[in-house]
C-alpha positions in Angstrom: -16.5 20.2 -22.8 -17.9 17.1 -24.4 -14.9 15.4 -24.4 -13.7 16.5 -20.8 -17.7 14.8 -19.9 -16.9 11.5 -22.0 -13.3 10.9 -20.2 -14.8 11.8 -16.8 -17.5 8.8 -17.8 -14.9 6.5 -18.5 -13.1 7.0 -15.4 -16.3 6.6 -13.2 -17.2 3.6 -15.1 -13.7 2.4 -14.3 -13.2 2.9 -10.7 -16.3 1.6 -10.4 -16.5 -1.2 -12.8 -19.9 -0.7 -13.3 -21.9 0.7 -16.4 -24.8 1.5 -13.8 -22.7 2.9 -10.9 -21.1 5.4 -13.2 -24.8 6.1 -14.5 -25.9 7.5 -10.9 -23.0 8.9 -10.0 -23.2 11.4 -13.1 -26.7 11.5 -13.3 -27.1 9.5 -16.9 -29.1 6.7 -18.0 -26.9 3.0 -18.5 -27.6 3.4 -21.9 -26.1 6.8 -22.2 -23.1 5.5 -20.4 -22.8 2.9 -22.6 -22.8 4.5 -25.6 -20.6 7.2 -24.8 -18.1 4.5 -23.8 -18.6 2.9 -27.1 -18.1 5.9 -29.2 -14.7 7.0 -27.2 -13.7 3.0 -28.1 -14.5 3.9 -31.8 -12.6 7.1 -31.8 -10.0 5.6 -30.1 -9.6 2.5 -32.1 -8.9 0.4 -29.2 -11.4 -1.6 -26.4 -10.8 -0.2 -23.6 -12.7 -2.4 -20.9 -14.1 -6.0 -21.2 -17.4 -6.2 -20.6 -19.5 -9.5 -19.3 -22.9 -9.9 -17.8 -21.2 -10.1 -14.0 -18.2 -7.7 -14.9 -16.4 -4.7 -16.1 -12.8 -4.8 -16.4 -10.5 -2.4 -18.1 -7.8 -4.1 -20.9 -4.2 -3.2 -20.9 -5.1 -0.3 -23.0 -7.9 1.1 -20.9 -5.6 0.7 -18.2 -3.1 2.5 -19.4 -5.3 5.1 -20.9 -7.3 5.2 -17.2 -3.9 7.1 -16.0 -3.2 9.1 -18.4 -6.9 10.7 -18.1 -6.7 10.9 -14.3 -3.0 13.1 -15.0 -4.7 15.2 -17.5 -8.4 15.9 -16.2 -6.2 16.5 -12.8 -4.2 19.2 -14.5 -7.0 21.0 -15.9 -9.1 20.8 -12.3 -5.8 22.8 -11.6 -6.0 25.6 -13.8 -9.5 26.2 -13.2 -8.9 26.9 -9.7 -5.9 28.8 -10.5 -7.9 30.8 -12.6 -10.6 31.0 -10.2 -7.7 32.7 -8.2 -8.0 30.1 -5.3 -6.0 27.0 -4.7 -8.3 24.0 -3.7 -8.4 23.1 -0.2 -8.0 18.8 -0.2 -11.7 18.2 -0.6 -13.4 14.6 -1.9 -12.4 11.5 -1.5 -8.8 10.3 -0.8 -8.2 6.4 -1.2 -5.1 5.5 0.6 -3.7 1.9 1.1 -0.7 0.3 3.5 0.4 -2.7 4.4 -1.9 -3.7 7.8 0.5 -3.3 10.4 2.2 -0.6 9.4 -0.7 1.3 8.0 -2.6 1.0 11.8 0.5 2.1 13.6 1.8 5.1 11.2 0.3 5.7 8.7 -3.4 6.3 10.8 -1.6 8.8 12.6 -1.3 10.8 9.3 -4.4 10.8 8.2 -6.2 11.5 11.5 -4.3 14.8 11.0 -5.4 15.6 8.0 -9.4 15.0 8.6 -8.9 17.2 11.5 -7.5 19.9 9.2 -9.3 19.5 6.0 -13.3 19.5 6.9 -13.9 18.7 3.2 -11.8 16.0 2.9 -12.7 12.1 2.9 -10.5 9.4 3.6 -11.2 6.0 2.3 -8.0 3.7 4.3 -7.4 -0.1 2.9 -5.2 -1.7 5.0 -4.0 -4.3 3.0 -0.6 -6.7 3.1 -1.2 -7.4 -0.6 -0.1 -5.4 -3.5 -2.5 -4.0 -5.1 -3.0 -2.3 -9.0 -3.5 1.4 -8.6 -5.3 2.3 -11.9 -8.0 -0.4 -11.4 -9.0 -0.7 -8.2 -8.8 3.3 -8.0 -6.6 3.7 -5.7 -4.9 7.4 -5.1 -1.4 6.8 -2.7 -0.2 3.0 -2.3 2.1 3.0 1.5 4.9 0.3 0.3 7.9 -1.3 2.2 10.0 -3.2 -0.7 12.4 -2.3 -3.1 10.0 -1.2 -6.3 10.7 -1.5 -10.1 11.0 0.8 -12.2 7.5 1.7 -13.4 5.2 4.8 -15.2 3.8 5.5 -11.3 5.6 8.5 -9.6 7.3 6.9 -5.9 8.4 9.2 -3.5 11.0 7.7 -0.6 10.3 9.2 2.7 11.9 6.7 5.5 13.2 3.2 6.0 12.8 -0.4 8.0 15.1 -2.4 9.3 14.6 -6.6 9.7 15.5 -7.6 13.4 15.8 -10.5 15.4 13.4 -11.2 18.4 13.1 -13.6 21.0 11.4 -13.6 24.5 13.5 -13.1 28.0 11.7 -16.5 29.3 13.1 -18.3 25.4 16.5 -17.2 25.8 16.8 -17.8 29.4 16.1 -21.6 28.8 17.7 -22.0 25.1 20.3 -19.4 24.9 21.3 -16.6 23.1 21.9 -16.6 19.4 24.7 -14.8 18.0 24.9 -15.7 14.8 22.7 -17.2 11.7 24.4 -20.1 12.0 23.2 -20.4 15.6 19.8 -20.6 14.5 20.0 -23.9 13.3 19.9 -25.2 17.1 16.6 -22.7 17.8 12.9 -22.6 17.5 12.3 -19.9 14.3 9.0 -18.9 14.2 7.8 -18.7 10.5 5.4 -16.3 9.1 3.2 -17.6 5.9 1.3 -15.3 3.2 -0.4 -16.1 0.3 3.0 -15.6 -1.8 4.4 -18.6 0.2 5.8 -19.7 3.4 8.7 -18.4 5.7 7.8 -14.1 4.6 10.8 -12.5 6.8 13.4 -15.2 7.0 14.6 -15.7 3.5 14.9 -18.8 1.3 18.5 -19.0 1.8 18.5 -18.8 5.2 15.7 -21.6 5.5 18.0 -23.8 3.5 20.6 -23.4 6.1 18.4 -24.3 8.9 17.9 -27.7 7.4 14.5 -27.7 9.9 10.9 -27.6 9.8 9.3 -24.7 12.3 7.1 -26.3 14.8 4.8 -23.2 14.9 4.4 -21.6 11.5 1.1 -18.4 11.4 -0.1 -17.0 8.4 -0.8 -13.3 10.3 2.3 -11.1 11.7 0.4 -10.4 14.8 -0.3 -13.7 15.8 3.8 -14.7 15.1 5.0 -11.7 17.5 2.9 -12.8 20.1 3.5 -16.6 19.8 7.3 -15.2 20.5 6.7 -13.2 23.0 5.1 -16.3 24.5 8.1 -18.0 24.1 7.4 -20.4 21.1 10.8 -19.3 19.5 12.7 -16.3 17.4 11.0 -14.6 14.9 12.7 -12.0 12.6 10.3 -9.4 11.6 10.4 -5.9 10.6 11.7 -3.4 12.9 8.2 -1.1 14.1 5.8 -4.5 14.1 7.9 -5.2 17.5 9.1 -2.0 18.7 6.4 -1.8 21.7 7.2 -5.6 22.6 10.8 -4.6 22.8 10.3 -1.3 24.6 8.0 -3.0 27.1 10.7 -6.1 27.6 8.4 -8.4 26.2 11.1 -8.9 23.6 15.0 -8.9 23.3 16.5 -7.3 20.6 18.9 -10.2 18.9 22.3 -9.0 17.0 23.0 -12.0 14.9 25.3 -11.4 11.8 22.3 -10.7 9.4 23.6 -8.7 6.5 20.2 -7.7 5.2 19.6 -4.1 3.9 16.9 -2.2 4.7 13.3 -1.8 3.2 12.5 1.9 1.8 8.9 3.1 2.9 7.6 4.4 0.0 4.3 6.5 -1.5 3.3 5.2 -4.9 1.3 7.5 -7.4 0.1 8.0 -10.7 2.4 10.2 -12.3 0.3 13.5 -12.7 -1.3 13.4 -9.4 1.3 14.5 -7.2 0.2 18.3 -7.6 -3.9 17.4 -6.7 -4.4 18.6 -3.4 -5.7 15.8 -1.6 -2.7 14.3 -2.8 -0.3 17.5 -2.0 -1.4 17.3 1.5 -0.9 13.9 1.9 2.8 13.7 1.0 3.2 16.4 3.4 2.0 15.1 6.1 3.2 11.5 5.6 6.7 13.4 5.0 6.7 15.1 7.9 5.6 11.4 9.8 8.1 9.5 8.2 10.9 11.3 6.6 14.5 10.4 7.6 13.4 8.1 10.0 14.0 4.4 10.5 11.2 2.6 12.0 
């Protein structure tokens, strides 16, 4: 049991980054925290955060050794309660993150659902359009739209987007209809900045073609989808951040010869986790949400 109570105070002093946070969350003294943290380093061989007077951070190692205890002390939570002769209702906190848009719109849905059916259960919902480290900023089910690499988390594919074309009736009553990329060139694009760089949606190559500077350019996706229904230009987005507009004719659906694939929606995991059952229920709700469907 010692050991199970020294990983379990490394993992609060992780997700908390904090020597003193972990200390009142388990009931021990900074000091005790500290030197249990110190002797699992010496055990270990290995430092496993960085420590300065304004901040705790974990190293590659900790990191790595961060997910590993989650999967394991997860397992034996398990076989308690399946001991116990009970399987856990999804109790505690869930932290859940999505991109902003698509998090609001599908993924709120979900979890609405599940505080309804799980009394016990806490939700903590980061809407966030950047990607964001699991392990340290303690994060239990990343939402992502992108083709993923290859890594140690667990990803589970349960839908798909589509890009599309957009422009307002008024815009293409007085420019003209695009049918193809190359008709672009002679059109208003509306571009959509981030903090990875400009033009997010149209694609370098294709902003090479248009050989133009956008005369309205918006660093928020809401802000672009109503500047076009306006009628400041086209904007290509992904397919649910204008599916109201469209089905409320604020939009027209454009078919130029785009050749894009679509975007998996993915849930991202530590590998290990998948059978917790704040997690379990989760996947099956989101699943149920979002499986087989293209948004």
């Amino acid at each position: 049991m010692d050991r199970l109570r020294t990983l379990r105070t490394f993992i609060s002093v992780a997700e908390h980054a904090s020597f003193a946070e972990a200390g009142r969350r388990l009931n021990l003294s900074p000091t005790t925290v500290s030197r249990t943290i110190a002797a699992l380093e010496s055990s270990l061989g290995v430092q496993l955060l960085r420590r300065t007077t304004r901040s705790v951070r974990l190293t590659d190692e900790g990191a790595l050794f961060l997910e590993r205890c989650r999967a394991g002390i997860a397992e034996i939570d398990q076989a308690f309660d399946i001991v116990r002769g009970r399987r856990s209702a999804p109790s505690g906190i869930l932290t859940v993150t999505a991109p902003l848009m698509f998090g609001r719109l599908h993924i709120q849905p979900v979890i609405v659902e599940l505080l309804r059916a799980y009394p016990e259960l806490q939700i903590r919902f980061l809407l966030l359009d950047r990607v964001v480290n699991l392990v340290e900023e303690g994060i239990d089910i990343a939402v992502r739209i992108a083709d993923l690499p290859d890594s140690s988390l667990h990803m589970l594919r349960v839908g798909e987007v589509r890009r599309v074309f957009t422009a307002s009736p008024g815009y293409l009553a007085e420019h003209g209809r695009p049918t193809s990329l190359a008709d672009l060139r002679q059109h208003e694009v509306i571009w959509i900045e981030d903090e990875a760089g400009p033009h997010r949606g149209w694609g370098l190559d294709e902003v090479r073609r248009f050989g133009r500077s956008a005369r309205f350019s918006v660093n928020n996706m809401e802000a672009a989808v109503s500047a076009a229904v306006s009628g400041l230009g086209v904007i290509r987005t992904m397919s649910y951040q204008v599916a109201d507009e469209i089905a409320a004719g604020r939009l027209e659906l454009l078919a130029p010869d785009d050749t894009a694939p679509t975007l998996p929606i993915s849930l991202l995991f530590q590998t290990g986790r998948k059978n917790h059952p704040n997690v379990r229920a989760f996947i099956e709700a989101a699943k149920q949400h979002l499986q087989g469907s293209s948004l």
